[in-house]
C-alpha positions in Angstrom: 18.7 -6.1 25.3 21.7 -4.6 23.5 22.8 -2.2 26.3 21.8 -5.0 28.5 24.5 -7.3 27.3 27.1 -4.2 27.3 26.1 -3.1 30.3 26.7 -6.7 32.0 30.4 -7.1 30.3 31.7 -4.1 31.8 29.8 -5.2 35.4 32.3 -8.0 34.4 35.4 -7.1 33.3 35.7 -3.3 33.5 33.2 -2.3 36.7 35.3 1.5 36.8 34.0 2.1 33.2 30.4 3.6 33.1 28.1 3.5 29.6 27.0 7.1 29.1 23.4 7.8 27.6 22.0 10.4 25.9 18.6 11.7 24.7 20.6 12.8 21.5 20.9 10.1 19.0 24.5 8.9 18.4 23.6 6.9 15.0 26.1 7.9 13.1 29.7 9.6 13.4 28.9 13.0 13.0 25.5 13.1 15.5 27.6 10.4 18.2 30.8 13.4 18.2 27.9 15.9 18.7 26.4 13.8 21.3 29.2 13.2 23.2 30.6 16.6 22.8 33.8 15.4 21.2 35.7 15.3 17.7 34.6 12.8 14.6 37.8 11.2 14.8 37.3 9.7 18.6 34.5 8.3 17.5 35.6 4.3 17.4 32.9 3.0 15.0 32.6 -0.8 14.5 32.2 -2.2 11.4 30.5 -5.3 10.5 32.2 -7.6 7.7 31.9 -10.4 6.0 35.3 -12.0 4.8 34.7 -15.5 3.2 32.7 -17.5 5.8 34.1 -15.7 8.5 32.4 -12.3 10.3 35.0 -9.8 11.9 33.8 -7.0 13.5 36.8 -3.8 12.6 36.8 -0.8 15.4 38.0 1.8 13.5 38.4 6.2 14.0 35.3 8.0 13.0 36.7 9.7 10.6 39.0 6.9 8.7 38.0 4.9 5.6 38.4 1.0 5.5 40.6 0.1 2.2 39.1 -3.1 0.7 42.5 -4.0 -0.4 44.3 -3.7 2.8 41.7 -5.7 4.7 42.1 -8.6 1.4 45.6 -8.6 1.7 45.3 -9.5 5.6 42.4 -11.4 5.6 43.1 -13.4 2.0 39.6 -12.8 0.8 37.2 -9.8 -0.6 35.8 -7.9 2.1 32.0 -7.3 2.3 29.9 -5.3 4.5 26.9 -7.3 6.1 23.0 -6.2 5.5 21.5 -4.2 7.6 19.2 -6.9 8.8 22.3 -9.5 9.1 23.7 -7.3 12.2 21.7 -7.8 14.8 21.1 -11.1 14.1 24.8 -11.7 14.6 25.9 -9.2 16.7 23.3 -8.6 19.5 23.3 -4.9 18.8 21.6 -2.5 16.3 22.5 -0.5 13.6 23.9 2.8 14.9 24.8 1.2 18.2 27.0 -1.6 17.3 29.7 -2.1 20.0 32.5 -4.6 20.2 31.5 -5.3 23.7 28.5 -8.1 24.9 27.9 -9.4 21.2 25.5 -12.0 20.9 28.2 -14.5 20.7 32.4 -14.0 20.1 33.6 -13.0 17.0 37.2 -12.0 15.9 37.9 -8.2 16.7 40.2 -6.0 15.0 41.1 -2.3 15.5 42.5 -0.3 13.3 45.8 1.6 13.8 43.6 4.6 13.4 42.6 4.7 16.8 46.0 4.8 18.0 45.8 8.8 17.7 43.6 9.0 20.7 44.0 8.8 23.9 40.3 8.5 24.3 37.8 7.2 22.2 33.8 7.0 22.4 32.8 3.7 20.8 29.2 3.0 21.1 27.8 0.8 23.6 24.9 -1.3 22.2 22.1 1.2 21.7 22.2 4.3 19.2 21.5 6.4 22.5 24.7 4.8 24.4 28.6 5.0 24.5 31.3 5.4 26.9 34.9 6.5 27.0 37.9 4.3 26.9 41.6 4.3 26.2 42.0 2.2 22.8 44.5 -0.1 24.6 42.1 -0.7 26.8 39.4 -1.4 24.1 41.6 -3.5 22.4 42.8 -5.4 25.5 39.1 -6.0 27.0 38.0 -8.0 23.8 41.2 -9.5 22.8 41.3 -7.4 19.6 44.5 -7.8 17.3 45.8 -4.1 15.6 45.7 -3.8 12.3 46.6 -1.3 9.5 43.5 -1.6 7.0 42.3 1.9 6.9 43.0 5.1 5.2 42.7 8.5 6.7 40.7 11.0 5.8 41.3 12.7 2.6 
């Protein structure tokens, strides 16, 4: 249902921008840059967080760390990741394949100035066998994500 729901945002909104699959597994950072043929750091993953009450989802480079304390400071409250079996419940997607594109239902969207390296980035697209390619303007502009600085690089 997952790809479904990604699949039937960018029939929407973005019809030029196709969802790739693959029979390699893209669960994590280091298979998805394998499985796309491309570098760690184009791999925009999403992160799932709980801060307060409130769920954000954070689109951030494969290859940068989220700083607790920058996303506090922003946010006003301790950051916590959600369970694994929390996720799809609230997002519509599974673990491995979380995309910030045709969740279950809205939720605030941030990306991280991280991605701004890129001119391309591979987020995935609802299933740990499915991604796609996109400018991270464009990413940011098709869910109405606001840019934020609450990562680190990579040491």
């Amino acid at each position: 249902m997952s790809l479904e729901s990604v699949r039937a945002f960018f029939a929407e909104k973005a019809p030029d921008i196709a969802v790739i699959e693959s029979p390699l597994s893209s669960a994590t950072v280091e298979l998805a840059a394998k499985a796309y043929g491309v570098a760690p750091g184009r791999i925009a993953k999403t992160l799932s967080v709980r801060i307060g009450e409130r769920v954000v989802l954070i689109v951030t480079s494969g290859t940068s760390r989220m700083d607790n304390r920058k996303l506090k400071g922003l946010c006003g409250a301790k950051p916590k990741m959600l369970a694994v079996e929390e996720i799809a419940e609230i997002t519509g997607h599974e673990v491995g394949g979380v995309s910030p594109f045709g969740l279950k239902s809205p939720l605030p969207i941030y990306c991280d100035v991280s991605l701004k390296a890129f001119d391309e980035v591979v987020p995935a697209a609802g299933s740990t066998h499915s991604a796609l390619r996109i400018a991270p303007s464009r990413l940011a502009d098709l869910v109405g994500a606001k840019w934020v600085d609450v990562c680190n690089d990579p040491p």
